[in-house]
C-alpha positions in Angstrom: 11.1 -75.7 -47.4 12.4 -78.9 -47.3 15.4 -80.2 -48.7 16.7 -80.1 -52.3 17.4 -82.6 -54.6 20.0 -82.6 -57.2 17.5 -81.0 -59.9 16.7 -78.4 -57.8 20.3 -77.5 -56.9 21.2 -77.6 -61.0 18.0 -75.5 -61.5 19.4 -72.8 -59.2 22.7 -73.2 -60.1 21.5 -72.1 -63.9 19.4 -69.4 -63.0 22.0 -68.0 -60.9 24.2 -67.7 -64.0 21.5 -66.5 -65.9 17.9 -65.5 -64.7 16.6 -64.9 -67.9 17.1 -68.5 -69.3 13.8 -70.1 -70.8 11.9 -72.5 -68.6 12.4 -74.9 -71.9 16.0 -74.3 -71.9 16.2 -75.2 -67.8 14.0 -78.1 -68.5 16.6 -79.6 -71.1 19.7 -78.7 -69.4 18.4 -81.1 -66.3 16.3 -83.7 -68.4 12.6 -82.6 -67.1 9.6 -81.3 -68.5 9.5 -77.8 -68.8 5.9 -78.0 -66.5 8.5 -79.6 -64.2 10.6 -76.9 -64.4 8.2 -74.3 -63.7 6.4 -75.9 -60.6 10.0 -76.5 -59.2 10.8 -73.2 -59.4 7.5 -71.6 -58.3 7.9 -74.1 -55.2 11.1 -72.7 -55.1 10.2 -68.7 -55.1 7.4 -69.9 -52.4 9.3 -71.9 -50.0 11.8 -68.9 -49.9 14.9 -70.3 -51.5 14.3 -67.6 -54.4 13.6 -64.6 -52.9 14.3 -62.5 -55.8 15.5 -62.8 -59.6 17.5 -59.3 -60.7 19.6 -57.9 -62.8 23.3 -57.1 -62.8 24.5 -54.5 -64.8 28.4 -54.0 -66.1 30.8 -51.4 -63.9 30.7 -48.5 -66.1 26.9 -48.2 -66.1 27.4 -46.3 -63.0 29.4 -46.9 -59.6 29.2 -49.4 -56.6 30.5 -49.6 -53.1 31.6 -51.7 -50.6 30.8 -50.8 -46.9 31.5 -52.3 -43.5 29.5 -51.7 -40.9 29.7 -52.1 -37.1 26.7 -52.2 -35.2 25.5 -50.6 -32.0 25.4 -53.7 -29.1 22.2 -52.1 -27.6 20.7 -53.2 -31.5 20.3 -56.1 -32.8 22.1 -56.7 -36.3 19.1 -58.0 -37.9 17.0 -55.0 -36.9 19.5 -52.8 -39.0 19.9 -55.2 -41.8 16.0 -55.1 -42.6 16.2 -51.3 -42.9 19.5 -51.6 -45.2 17.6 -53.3 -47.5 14.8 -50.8 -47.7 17.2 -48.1 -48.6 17.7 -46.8 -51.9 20.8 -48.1 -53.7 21.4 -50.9 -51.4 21.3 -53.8 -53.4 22.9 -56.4 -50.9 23.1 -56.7 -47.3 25.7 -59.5 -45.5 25.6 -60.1 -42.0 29.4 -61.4 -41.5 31.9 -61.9 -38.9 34.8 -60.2 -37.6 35.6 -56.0 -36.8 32.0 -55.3 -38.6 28.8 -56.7 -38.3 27.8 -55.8 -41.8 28.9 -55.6 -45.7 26.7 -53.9 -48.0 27.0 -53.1 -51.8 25.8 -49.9 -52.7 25.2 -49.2 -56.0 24.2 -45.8 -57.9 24.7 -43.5 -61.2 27.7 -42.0 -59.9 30.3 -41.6 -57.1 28.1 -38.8 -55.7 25.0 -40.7 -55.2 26.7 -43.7 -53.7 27.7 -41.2 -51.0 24.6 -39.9 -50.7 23.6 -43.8 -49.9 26.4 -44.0 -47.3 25.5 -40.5 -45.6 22.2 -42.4 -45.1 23.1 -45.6 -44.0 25.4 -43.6 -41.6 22.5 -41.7 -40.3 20.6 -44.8 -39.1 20.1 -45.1 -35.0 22.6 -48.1 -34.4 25.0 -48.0 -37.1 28.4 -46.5 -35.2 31.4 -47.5 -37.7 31.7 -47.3 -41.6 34.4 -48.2 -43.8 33.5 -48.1 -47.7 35.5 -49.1 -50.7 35.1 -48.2 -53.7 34.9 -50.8 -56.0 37.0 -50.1 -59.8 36.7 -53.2 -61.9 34.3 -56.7 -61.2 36.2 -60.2 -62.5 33.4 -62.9 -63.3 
């Protein structure tokens, strides 16, 4: 996709606070139509720079994880992170620097399915180190 302009940055800016905001409600906030609004955005999902709208749910409607992990040399780090993201409970996948290769946040209903997660993301070939925090309270 090619570059954004300021409207584009502001519309992704507001649906990054909040997903479920009206196409109307964009279009006012950044002084465009809202058919403006909407072909930005489906140029937007198209060209990539959406990939996904979700939800995020309050800590206390289950449990979430943080875990590190280092990657086998012999495979690449992008080979693991595409089968990360198919797993159940993963709901992000970073590719970072330093002692790991990886950061995931692993979300379930409980303490005992996010270790089922990690038992699984443990188990795939090229994944050698894990270190997982649990996380207690999210700030916003």
């Amino acid at each position: 996709m090619s570059s954004l302009d300021n409207k584009d940055r502001k519309i992704l800016d507001i649906l990054k606070e909040n997903a479920r905001r009206s196409f109307v409600d964009i279009a006012k906030a950044v002084n465009l139509s809202e058919p403006a609004v909407r072909r930005r955005i489906k140029i937007l999902v198209e060209g990539g720079v959406i990939r996904r709208f979700t939800i995020e749910t309050e800590v206390g409607q289950g449990a979430s994880a943080i875990t590190l992990i280092s990657v086998s040399p012999s495979i690449p780090t992008a080979e693991i992170s595409g089968k990360l993201l198919d797993m159940e409970g993963v709901d992000v996948v970073y590719e970072i620097t330093g002692q790991y290769d990886i950061a995931v946040i692993v979300s379930g209903s409980n303490i005992a399915t996010i270790n089922k997660s990690i038992d699984d993301i443990r188990r795939l070939e090229g994944v050698g180190n894990t270190n997982t925090v649990i996380i207690l309270k999210a700030l916003r």
